[in-house]
C-alpha positions in Angstrom: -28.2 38.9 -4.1 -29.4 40.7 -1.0 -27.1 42.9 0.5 -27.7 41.3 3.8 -26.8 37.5 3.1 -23.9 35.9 4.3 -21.0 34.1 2.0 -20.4 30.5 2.3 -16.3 29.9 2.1 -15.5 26.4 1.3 -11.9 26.0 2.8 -9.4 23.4 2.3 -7.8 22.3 5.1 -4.5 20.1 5.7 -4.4 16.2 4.6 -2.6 15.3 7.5 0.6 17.7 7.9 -0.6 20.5 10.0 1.4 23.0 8.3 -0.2 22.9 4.9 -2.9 25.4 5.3 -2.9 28.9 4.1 -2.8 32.0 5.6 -6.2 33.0 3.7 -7.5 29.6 5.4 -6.5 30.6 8.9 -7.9 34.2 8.0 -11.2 33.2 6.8 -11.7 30.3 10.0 -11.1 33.1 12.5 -13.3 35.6 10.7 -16.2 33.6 10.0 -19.3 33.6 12.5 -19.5 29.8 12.3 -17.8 26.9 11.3 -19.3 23.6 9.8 -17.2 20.7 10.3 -17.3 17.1 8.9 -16.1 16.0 12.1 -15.9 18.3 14.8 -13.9 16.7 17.7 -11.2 16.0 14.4 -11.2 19.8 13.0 -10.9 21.3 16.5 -7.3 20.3 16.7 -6.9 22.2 13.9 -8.5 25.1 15.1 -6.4 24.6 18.7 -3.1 24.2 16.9 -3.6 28.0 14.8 -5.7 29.4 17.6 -9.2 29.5 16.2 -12.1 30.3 18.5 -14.5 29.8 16.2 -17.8 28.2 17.3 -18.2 25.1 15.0 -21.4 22.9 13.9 -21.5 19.8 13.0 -22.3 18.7 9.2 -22.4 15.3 7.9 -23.4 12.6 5.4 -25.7 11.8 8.0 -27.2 15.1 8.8 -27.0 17.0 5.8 -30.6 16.8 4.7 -31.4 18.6 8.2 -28.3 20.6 8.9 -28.5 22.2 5.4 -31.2 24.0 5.4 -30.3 25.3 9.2 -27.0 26.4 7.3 -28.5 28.3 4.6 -31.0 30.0 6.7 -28.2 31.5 8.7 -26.1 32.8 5.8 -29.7 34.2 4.5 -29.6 36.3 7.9 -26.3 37.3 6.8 -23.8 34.9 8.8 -20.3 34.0 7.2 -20.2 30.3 7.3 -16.6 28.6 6.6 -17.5 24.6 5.6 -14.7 22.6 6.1 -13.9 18.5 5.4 -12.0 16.0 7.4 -9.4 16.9 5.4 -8.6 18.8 1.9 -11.3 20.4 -0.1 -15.1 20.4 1.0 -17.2 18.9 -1.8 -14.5 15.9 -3.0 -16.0 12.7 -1.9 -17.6 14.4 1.4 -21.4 16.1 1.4 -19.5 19.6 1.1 -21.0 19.5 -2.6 -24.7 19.1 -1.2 -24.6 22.3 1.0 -22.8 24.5 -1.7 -25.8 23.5 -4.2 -28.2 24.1 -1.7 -26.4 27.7 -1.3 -26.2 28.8 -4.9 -29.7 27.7 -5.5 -30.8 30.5 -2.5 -28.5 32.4 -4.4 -25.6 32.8 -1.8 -22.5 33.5 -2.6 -19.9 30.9 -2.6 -16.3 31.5 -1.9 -13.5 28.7 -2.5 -10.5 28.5 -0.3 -7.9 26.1 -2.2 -5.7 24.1 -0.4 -4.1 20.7 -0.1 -5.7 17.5 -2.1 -4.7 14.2 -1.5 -5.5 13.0 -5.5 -3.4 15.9 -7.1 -0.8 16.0 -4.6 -0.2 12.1 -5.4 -1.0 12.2 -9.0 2.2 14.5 -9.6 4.6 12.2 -7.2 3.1 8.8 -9.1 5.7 9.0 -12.1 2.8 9.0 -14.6 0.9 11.0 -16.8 -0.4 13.9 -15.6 -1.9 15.9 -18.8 -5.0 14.5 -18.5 -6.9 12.3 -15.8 -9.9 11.1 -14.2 -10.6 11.5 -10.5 -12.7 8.4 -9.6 -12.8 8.6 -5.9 -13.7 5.7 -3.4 -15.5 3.1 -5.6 -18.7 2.2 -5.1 -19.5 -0.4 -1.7 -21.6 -2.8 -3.8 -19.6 -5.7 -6.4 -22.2 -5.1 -9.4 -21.8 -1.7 -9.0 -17.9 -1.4 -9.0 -17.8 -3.8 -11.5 -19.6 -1.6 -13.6 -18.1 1.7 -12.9 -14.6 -0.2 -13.9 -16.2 -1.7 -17.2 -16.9 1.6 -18.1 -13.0 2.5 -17.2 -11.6 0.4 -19.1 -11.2 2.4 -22.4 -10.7 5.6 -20.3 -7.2 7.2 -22.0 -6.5 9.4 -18.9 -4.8 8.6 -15.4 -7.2 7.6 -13.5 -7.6 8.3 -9.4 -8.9 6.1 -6.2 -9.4 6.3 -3.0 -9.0 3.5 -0.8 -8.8 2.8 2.5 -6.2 0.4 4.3 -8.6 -2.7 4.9 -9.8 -2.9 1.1 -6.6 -1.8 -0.8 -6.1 -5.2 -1.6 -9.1 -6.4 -2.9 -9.5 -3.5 -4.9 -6.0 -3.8 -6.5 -7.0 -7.0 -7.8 -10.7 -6.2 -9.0 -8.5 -3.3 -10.9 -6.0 -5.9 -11.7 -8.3 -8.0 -13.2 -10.6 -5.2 -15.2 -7.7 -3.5 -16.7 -4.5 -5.7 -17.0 -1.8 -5.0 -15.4 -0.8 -1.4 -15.6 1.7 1.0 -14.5 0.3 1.7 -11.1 1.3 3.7 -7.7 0.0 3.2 -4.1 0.6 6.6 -2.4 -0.3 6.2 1.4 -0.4 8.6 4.3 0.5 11.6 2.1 2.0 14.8 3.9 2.1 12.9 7.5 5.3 10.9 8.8 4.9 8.0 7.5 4.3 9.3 3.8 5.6 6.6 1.1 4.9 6.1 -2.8 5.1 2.5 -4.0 5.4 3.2 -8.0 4.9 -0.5 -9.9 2.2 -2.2 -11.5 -1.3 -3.8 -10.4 0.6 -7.3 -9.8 2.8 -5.8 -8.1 1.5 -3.8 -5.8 -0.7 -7.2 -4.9 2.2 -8.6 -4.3 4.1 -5.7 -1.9 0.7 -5.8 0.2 0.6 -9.5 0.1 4.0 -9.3 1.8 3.8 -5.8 3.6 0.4 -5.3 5.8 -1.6 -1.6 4.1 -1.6 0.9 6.8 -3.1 4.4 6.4 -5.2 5.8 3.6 -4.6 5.4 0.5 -4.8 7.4 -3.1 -3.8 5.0 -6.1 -3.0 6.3 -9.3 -3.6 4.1 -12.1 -2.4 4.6 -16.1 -4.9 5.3 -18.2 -6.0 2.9 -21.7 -3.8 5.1 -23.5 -4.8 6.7 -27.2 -3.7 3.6 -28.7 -3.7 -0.4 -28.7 -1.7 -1.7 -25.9 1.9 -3.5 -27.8 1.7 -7.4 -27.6 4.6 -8.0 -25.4 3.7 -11.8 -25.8 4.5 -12.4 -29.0 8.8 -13.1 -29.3 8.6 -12.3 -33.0 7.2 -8.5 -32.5 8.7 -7.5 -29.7 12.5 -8.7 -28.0 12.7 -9.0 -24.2 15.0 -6.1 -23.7 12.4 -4.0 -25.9 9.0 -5.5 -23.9 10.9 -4.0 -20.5 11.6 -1.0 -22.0 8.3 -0.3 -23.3 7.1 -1.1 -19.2 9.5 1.0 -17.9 8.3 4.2 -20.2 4.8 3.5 -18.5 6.3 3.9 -15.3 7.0 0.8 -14.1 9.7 -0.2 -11.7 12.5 -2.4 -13.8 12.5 -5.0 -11.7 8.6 -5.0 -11.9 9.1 -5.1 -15.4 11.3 -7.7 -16.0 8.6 -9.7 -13.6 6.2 -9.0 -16.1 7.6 -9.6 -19.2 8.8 -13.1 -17.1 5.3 -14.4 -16.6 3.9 -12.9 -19.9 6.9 -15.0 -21.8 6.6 -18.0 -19.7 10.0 -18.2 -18.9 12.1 -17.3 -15.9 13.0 -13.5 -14.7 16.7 -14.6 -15.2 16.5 -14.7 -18.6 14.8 -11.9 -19.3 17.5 -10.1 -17.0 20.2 -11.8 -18.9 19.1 -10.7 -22.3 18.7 -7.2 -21.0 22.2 -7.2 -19.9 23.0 -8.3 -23.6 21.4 -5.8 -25.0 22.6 -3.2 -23.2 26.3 -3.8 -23.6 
């Protein structure tokens, strides 16, 4: 690398509470001869709030294929560029990735600056697994295409993570609904702001909540994976009791009351009876 080029620092910045940036972060902004923002008019209250007098740039899905280059010529001439998202990381569902390949190809140096992320940070509040998963993302805008992606989720073992936003949460809920089953689910809106809530059930019913309650805010969902096994039959009376068919929902995560829904419509018979022989069984 020459001695002369600039480094590119991809910084994370907060989800939505202002508070959750580093001191590195703040450090770096300030430092760097120019900022390129996702969205500048968005990251300059950011920069107002800590004090940063940074000059800033946009850079864009929409512009990348001409602002990148620009970038890369700069750090070439030995500028410090900081590239920063909306919010969170650079390079996780934004065009960050595009400009960072763009920078090791001209052999640049590229310098990550970890912060807040909105798929971690509600993967370890969902209640479910968190050894392994699969960051998905927003799915794709076209039906085939979704519908394939999820066909080829179905037999994923892992946790899996979405994006969504408030005015498709419920359609995708049920396309989810209907490729997978109904699984252990959580709906994790506005995470790290005011009005920050987790809504830990199942596919049904979290259809249901937003069938009831209106979806405000973004949203990351976090969904169980196929597991390494076959799914039990909780239909069949024979194999499986009532009490043990809600038990064996409630280890996946699932609310109890969500559960005893469940086991309700997959038995055919009413929630009050499935409530009633839990009671049983637990005296």
């Amino acid at each position: 690398m020459n001695a002369l080029q600039g480094v590119l620092y991809l910084c994370a910045t907060p989800i939505g509470n202002l508070e959750d940036i580093t001191f590195r972060a703040i450090r770096v902004l300030k430092e760097a001869n120019l900022i390129a923002a996702e969205d500048t008019r968005h990251t300059r209250k950011l920069l107002n709030h800590y004090e940063i007098h940074t000059a800033t740039v946009s850079y864009h899905e929409h512009n990348k294929l001409e602002r990148g280059p620009e970038l890369i010529n700069r750090l070439l001439q030995g500028q410090t560029i900081a590239l920063v998202s909306d919010a969170g990381m650079p390079g996780i569902s934004d065009p960050g990735t595009h400009l960072t390949q763009l920078a090791i190809e001209a052999g640049i140096t590229v310098i990550p600056v970890p912060g807040a992320n909105a798929a971690l940070s509600a993967l370890v509040a969902s209640g479910l697994d968190t050894t392994n998963f699969t960051f998905v993302g927003f799915l794709p805008k076209t039906k085939k295409k979704r519908r394939e992606l999820l066909e080829q989720l179905v037999k994923q073992p892992y946790t899996l993570l979405f994006y969504e936003s408030p005015h498709r949460i419920k359609e995708t809920l049920k396309e989810l609904e209907t490729a997978f089953g109904d699984r252990p689910a959580a709906a994790c809106r506005e995470l790290t702001k005011k009005f920050e809530e987790f809504n830990r059930s199942t596919l049904l019913g979290l259809q249901q909540h937003f069938a009831a309650v209106e979806p405000r805010g973004e949203f990351t969902l976090v969904v169980q994976g196929a597991g390494a096994g076959p799914e039990p039959d909780l239909g069949s009376k024979d194999e499986v009791s009532l009490p043990e068919a809600v038990a064996l929902l409630m280890a996946k995560g699932a609310a109890k009351k969500d559960a005893l829904r469940q086991v309700a419509v997959d038995r055919g018979i009413s929630r009050r009876d499935v409530y009633q022989a839990v009671l049983e069984a637990e005296k």
